[in-house]
C-alpha positions as CSV (number, residue, x, y, z in Angstrom):
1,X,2.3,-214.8,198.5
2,X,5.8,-215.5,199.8
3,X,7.9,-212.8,200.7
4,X,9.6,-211.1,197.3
5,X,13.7,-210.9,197.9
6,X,14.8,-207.8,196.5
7,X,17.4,-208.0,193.9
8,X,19.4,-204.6,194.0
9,X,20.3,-204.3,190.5
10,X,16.4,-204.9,189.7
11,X,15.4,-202.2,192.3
12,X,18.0,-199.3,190.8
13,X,17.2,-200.1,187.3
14,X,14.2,-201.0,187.4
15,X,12.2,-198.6,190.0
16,X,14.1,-195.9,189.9
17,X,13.9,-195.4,187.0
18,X,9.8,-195.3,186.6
19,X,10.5,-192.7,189.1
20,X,12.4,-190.7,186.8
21,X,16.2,-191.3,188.6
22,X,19.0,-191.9,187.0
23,X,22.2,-193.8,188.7
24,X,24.8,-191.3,188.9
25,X,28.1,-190.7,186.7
26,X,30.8,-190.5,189.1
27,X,33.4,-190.0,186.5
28,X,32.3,-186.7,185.2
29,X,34.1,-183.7,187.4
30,X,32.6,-180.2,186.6
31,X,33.0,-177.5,189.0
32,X,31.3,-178.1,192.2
33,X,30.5,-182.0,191.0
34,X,33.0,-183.7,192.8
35,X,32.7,-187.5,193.8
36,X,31.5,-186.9,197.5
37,X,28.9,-184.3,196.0
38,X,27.8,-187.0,193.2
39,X,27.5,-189.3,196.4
40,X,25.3,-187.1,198.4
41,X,23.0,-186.0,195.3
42,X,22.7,-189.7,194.6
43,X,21.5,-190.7,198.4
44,X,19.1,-188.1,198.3
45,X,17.6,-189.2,195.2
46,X,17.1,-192.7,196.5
47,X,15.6,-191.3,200.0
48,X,13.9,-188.9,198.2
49,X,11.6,-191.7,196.1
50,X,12.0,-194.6,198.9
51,X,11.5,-193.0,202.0
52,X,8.1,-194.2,203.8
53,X,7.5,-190.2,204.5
54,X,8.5,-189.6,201.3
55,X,5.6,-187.4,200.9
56,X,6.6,-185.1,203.3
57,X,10.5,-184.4,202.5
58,X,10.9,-180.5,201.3
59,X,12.0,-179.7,197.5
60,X,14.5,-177.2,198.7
61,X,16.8,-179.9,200.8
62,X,20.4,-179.4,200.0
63,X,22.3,-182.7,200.6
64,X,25.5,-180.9,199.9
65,X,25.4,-179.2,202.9
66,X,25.7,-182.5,204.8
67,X,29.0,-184.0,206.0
68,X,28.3,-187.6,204.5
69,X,25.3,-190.0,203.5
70,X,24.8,-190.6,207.3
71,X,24.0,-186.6,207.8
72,X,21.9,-187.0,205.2
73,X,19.5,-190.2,206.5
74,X,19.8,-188.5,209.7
75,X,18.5,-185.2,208.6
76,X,15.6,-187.4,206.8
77,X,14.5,-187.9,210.5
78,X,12.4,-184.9,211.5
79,X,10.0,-185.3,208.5
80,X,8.9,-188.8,210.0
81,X,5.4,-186.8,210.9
82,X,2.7,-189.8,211.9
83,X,-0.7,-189.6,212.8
84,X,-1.5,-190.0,216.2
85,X,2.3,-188.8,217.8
86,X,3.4,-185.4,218.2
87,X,7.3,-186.0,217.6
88,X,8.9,-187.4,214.1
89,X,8.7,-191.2,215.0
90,X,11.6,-192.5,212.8
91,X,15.1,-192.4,214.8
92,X,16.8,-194.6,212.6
93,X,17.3,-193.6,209.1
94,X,21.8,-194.0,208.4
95,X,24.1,-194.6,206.6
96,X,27.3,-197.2,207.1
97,X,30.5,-197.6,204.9
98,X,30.4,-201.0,203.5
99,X,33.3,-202.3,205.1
100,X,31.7,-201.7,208.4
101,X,28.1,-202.9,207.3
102,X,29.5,-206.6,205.7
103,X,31.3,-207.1,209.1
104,X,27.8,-206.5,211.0
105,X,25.5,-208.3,208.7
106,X,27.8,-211.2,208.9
107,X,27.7,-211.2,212.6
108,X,31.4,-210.3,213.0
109,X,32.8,-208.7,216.0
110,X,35.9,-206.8,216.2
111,X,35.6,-205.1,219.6
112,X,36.1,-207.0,222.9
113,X,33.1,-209.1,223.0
114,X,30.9,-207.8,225.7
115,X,27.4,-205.7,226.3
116,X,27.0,-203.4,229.3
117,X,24.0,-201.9,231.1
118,X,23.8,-200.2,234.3
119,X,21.4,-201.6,237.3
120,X,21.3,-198.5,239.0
121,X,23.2,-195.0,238.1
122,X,26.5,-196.5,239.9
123,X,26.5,-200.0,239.3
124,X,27.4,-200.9,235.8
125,X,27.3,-204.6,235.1
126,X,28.3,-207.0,232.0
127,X,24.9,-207.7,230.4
128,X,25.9,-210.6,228.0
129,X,29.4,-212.2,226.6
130,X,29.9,-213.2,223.4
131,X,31.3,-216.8,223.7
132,X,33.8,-216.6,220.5
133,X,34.9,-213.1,222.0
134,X,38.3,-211.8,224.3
135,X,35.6,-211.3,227.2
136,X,34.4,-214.5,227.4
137,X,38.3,-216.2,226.6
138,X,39.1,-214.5,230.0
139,X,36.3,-215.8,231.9
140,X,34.0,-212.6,232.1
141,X,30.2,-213.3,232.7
142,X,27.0,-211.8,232.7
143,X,26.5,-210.3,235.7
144,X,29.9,-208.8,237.1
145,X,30.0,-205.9,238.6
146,X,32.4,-203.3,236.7
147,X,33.9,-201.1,239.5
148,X,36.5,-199.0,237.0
149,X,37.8,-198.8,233.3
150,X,41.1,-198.1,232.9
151,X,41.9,-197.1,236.1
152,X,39.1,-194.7,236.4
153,X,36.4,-195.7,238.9
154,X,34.3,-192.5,237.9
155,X,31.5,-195.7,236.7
156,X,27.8,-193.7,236.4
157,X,25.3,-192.2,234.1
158,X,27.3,-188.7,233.4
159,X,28.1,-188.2,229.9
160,X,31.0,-187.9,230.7
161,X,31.3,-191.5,232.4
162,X,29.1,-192.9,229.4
163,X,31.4,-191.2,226.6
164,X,34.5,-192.7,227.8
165,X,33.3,-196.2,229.1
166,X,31.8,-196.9,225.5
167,X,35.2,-195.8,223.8
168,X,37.0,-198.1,226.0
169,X,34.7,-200.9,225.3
170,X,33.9,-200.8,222.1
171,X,36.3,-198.7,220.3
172,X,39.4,-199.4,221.3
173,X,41.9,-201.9,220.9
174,X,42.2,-202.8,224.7
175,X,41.3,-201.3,227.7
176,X,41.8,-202.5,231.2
177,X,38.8,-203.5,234.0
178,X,38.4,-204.2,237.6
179,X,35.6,-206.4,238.2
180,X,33.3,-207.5,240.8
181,X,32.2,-211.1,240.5
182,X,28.8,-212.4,242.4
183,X,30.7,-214.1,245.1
184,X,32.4,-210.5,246.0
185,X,36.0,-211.8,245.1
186,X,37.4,-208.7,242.7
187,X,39.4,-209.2,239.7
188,X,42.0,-207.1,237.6
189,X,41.3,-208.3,233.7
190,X,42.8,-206.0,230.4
191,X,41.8,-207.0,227.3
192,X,42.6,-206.3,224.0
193,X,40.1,-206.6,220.9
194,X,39.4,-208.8,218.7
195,X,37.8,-210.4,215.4
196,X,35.0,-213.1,216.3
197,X,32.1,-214.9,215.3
198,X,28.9,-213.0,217.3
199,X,26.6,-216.5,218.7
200,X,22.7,-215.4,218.4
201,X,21.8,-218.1,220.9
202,X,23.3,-217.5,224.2
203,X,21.4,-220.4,226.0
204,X,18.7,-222.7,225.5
205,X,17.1,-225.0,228.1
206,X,14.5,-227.2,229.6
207,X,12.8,-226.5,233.0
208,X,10.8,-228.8,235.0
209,X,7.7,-226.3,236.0
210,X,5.8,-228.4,238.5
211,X,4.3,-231.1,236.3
212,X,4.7,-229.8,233.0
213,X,8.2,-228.5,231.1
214,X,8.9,-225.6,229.9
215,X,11.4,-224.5,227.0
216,X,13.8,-220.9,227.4
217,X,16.5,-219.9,225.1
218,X,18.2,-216.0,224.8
219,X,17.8,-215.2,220.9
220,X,20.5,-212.1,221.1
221,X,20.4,-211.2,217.1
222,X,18.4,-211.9,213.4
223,X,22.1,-211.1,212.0
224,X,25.0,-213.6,211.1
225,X,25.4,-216.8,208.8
226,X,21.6,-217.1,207.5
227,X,21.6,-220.7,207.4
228,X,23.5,-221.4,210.3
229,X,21.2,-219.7,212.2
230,X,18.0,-221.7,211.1
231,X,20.0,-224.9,211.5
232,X,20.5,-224.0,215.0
233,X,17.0,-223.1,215.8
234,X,15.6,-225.6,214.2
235,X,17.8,-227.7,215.9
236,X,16.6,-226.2,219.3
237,X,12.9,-226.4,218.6
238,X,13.4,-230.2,217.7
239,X,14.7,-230.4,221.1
240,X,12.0,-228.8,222.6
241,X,9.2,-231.2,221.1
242,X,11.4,-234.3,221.6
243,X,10.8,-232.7,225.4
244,X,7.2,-232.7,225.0
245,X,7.3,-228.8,226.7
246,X,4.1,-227.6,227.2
247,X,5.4,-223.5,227.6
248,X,8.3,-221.7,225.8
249,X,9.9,-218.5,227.1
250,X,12.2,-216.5,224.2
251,X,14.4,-213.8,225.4
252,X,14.5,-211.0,223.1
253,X,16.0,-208.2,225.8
254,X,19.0,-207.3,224.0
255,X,18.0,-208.4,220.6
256,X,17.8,-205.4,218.4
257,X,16.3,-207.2,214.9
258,X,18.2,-208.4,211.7
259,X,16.9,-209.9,209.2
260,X,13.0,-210.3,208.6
261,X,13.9,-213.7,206.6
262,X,15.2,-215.0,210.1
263,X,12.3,-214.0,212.1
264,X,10.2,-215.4,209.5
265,X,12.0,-219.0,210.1
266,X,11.3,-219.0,214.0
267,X,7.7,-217.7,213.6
268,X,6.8,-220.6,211.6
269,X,8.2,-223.0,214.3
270,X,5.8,-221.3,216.9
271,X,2.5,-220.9,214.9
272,X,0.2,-223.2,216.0
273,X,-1.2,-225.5,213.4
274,X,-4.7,-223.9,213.4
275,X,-2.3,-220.6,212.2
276,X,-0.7,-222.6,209.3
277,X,-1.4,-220.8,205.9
278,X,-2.7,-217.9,207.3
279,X,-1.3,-214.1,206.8
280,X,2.1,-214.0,209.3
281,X,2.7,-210.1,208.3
282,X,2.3,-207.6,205.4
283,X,4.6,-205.1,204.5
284,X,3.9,-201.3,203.3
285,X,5.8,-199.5,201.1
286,X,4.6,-195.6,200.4
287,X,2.5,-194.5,197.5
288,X,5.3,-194.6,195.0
289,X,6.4,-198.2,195.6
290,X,3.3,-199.9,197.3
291,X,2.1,-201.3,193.2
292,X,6.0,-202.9,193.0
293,X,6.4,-204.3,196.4
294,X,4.2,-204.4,199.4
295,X,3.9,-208.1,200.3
296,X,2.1,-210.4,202.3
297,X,3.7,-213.2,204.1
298,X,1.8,-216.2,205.3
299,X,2.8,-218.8,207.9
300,X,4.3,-222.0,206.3
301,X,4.3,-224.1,209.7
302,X,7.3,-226.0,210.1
303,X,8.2,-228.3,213.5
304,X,5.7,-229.9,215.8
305,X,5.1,-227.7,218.7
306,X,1.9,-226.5,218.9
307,X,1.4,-224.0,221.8
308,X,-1.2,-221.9,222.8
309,X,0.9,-219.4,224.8
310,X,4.4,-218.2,224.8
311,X,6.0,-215.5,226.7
312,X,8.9,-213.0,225.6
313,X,11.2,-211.1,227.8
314,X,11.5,-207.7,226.6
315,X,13.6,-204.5,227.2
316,X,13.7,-201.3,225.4
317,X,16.5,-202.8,223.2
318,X,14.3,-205.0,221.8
319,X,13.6,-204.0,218.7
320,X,12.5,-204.6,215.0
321,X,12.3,-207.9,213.9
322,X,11.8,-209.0,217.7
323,X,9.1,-207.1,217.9
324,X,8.1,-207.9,214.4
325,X,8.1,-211.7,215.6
326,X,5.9,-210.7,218.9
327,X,3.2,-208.8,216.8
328,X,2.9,-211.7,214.5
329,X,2.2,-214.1,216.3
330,X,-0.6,-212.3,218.7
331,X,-3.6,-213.1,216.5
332,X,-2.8,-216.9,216.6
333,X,-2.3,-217.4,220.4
334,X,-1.7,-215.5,223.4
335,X,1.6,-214.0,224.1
336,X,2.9,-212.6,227.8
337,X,5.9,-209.7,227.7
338,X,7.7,-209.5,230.3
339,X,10.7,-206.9,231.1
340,X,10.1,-203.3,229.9
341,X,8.2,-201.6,227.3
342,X,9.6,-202.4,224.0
343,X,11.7,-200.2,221.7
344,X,8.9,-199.2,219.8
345,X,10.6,-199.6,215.4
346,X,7.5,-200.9,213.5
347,X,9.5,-200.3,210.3
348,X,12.3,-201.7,208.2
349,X,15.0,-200.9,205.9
350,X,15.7,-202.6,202.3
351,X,19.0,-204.2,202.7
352,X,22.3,-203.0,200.7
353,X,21.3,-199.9,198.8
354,X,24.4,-199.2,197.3
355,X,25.6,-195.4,197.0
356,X,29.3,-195.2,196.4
357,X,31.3,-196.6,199.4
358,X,28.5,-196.7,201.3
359,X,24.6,-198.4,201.7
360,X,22.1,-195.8,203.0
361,X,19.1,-197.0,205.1
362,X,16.2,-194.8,205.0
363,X,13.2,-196.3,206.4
364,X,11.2,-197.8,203.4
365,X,8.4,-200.0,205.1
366,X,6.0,-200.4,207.8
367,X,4.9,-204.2,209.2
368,X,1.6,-205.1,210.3
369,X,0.0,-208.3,211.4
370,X,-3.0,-210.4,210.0
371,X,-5.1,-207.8,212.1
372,X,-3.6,-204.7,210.9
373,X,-2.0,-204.0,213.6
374,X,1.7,-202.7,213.9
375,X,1.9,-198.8,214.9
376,X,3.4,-199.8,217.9
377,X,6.4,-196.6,218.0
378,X,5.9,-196.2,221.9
379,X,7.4,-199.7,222.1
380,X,5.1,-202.6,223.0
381,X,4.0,-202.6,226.2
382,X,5.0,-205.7,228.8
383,X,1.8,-207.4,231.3
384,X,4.4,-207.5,234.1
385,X,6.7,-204.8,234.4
386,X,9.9,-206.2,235.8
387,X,13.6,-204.9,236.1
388,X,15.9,-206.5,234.5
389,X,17.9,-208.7,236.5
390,X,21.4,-207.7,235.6
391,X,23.1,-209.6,238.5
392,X,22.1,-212.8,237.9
393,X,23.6,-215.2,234.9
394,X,21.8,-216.4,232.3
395,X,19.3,-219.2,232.8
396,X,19.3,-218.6,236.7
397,X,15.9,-219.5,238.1
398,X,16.2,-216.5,240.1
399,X,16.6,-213.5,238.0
400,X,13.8,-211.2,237.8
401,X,12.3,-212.0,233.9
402,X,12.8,-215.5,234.0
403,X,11.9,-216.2,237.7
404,X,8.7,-214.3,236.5
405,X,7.6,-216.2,234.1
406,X,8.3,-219.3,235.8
407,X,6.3,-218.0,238.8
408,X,3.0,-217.3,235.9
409,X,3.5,-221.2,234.4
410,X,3.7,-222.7,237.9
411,X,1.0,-220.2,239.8
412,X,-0.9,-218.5,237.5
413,X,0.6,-214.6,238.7
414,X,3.5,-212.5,237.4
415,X,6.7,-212.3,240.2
416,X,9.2,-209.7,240.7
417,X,6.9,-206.8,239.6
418,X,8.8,-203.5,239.7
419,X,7.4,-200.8,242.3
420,X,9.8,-198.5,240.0
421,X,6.5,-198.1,236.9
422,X,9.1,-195.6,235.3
423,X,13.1,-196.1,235.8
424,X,15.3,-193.7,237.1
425,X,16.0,-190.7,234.9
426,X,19.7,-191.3,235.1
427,X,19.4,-195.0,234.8
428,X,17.1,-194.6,231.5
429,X,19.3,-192.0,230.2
430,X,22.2,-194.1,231.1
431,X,21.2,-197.2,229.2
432,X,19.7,-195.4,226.5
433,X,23.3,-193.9,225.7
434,X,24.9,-197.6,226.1
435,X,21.6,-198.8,223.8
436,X,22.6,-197.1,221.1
437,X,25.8,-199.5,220.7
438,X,23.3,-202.1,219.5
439,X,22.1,-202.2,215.5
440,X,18.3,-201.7,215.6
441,X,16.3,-202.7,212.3
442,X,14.7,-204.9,210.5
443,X,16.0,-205.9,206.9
444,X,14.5,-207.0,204.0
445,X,16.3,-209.3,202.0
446,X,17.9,-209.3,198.7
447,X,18.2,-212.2,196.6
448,X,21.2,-214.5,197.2
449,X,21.5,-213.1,201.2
């Protein structure tokens, strides 16, 4: 069965209502029923009934006391109780005003057009460039060196530090940088933001890996222009077969997920034939919904390729529907991870759940493969653990993920293993603080998207 698009109109009038909710009159004024309490009573209602932990949210909750429909999905958090973990595993219930969240679906930037991560506590580099953005207009690259914002060259893993480099970058309308480029020659570069078009494929090439070829391209997001997007990838993969490549590396290290429809487009390009028609993923809804819309997807193989290997570079900002894309293809060939352990976000969100000025996204559904398999919340784990290698650009030969991967294809053996098994405290604090820039999620459609 192919995956159902949800129709939002169909889900509030339809659903809810079999669940006894009503959509709210925001007219009506009595006291204590103002518009923003209306608002609140009406996110918790949909949380309430949608929620995959549904089962375990108290009767006495009292969204009132919450600042906004964010506070509320937030506080939805520590009921996320799973078996098999200690800790709530869901850290991504929100909310977004819909201003912000039609900007980000679209794929449009309005900040300067860079990502950051530190290599070590003190050495903060650019981690990618978006090529429509003010950074990449003034000639900034992956891999330079960041020596001060502003003026400031207080550049570390302090809170502090990490608080006011994040504002600079990406919430304000221009900030100032001195910048270290690989050669050592040092830069002054201010920029001010700007509105762009975000470009999920940062690279895609051919390497000549001893006697055979091999395919690589950086997949950054599953958000932007839908059909743009599968026109390019489809457009790459047709490259690749016209190559006759024989091994494909995707790198998914920033690439926090999107939309499940997109990674549903590139998995059928990698499927083997001998995968065509089978189950790709299922989706679980709790007991409430689970009759109305837990699906199963099957693999509609499109393209030529037909590999039995492929290897992802991963991070823990990979997330979602790249992981979603990883865990579905595992029972159909063999897949190598290299990087770090993943983020770990077996779960989705239904896409534009209207509530006033705002769409809330509590988690609503759990992904598994043709095996079952999908509780993967520690993040899935890489065969070769390998840092990432922040001061190289993309595509170089030599930077640790690639260069390990090439090193397996040519010689059979992982390169550039890590003797660090678990990252500096302040370096995984640091980047988990500058992670949280990124949008994490996978998204289930609605009809017309």
């Amino acid at each position: 069965m192919e995956l159902k698009n949800f129709v939002l109109l169909s889900f509030s009038a339809v659903v809810l209502s079999t669940a006894g909710c009503k959509k709210e009159d925001h007219t009506a004024d009595p006291a204590g029923n103002t518009t923003e309490n209306k608002v609140k009573d009406t996110a918790w209602r949909y949380a309430r009934d949608i929620y995959l932990w549904n089962k375990n949210l108290p009767f006495s909750f009292n969204a009132r006391s919450y600042a906004d429909p964010d506070a509320i999905m937030k506080a939805l958090r520590p009921y996320s109780v799973e078996p098999g973990f200690t800790d709530p595993v869901d850290r991504w219930s929100f909310a977004l005003k819909k201003s912000e969240w039609n900007k980000l679906i679209a794929g449009i930037g309005g900040d300067l057009g860079m990502g950051i991560f530190f290599r070590s506590e003190n050495d903060l580099r650019v981690s990618y460039v978006e090529p429509a953005s003010p950074a990449a207009a003034a000639g900034i690259e992956r891999g330079w060196r960041i020596l001060s914002v502003n003026g400031n060259t207080s550049v570390n893993t302090t809170e502090a530090a990490i608080s006011r480099i994040t504002n600079a970058i990406f919430h304000s309308a221009s900030a100032g940088f001195t910048f270290e480029k690989p050669d050592g020659i040092v830069v002054d570069i201010t920029l001010a933001a700007g509105t762009y078009r975000e470009e999920p494929v940062l690279l895609d090439t051919i390497y000549n890996t001893g006697s055979s070829k091999t395919g690589y391209f950086v997949f950054n997001s599953f958000l932007g222009d839908m059909n743009g997007i599968k026109n390019r990838i489809g457009n790459i993969f047709n490259e690749f077969s016209a190559a006759g490549i024989q091994d494909l590396i995707i790198d998914l290290r920033y690439n926090g997920g999107g939309f499940v429809e997109l990674q549903n487009e590139i998995a059928n390009y990698l499927v083997p034939f001998s995968g065509d028609h089978n189950i790709m993923l299922q989706e679980k809804f709790n007991d409430k919904y689970s009759v109305f819309y837990d699906t199963t997807v099957n693999y509609q193989k499109k393209g030529t390729l037909d590999l039995n290997r492929i290897f992802f570079i991963i991070t823990k900002n990979t997330a979602s529907a790249s992981e979603l894309l990883i865990n579905s293809l595992k029972p159909y060939m063999e897949v190598k991870l290299i990087g770090r352990p993943s983020h770990g976000k077996p779960v989705g969100y239904l896409a534009d759940l209207s509530v006033g000025d705002w769409y809330i996204f509590p988690v609503s559904f759990r992904s598994v493969n043709k095996n079952g398999e999908g509780n993967y919340f520690n993040g899935l784990q890489p065969d070769a653990v390998v840092d990432d290698g922040l001061d190289k650009p993309w595509g170089d030969v030599n930077e640790n993920c690639l260069n390990s991967a090439l090193h397996y294809i040519t010689d059979g053996v992982f390169s550039r293993i890590s003797s660090r098994v678990q990252q500096d405290a302040g370096l995984e604090r640091g980047n988990d603080a500058l992670g949280v820039t990124r949008f994490k999620g996978a998204l289930r459609e609605r009809s017309g998207r």
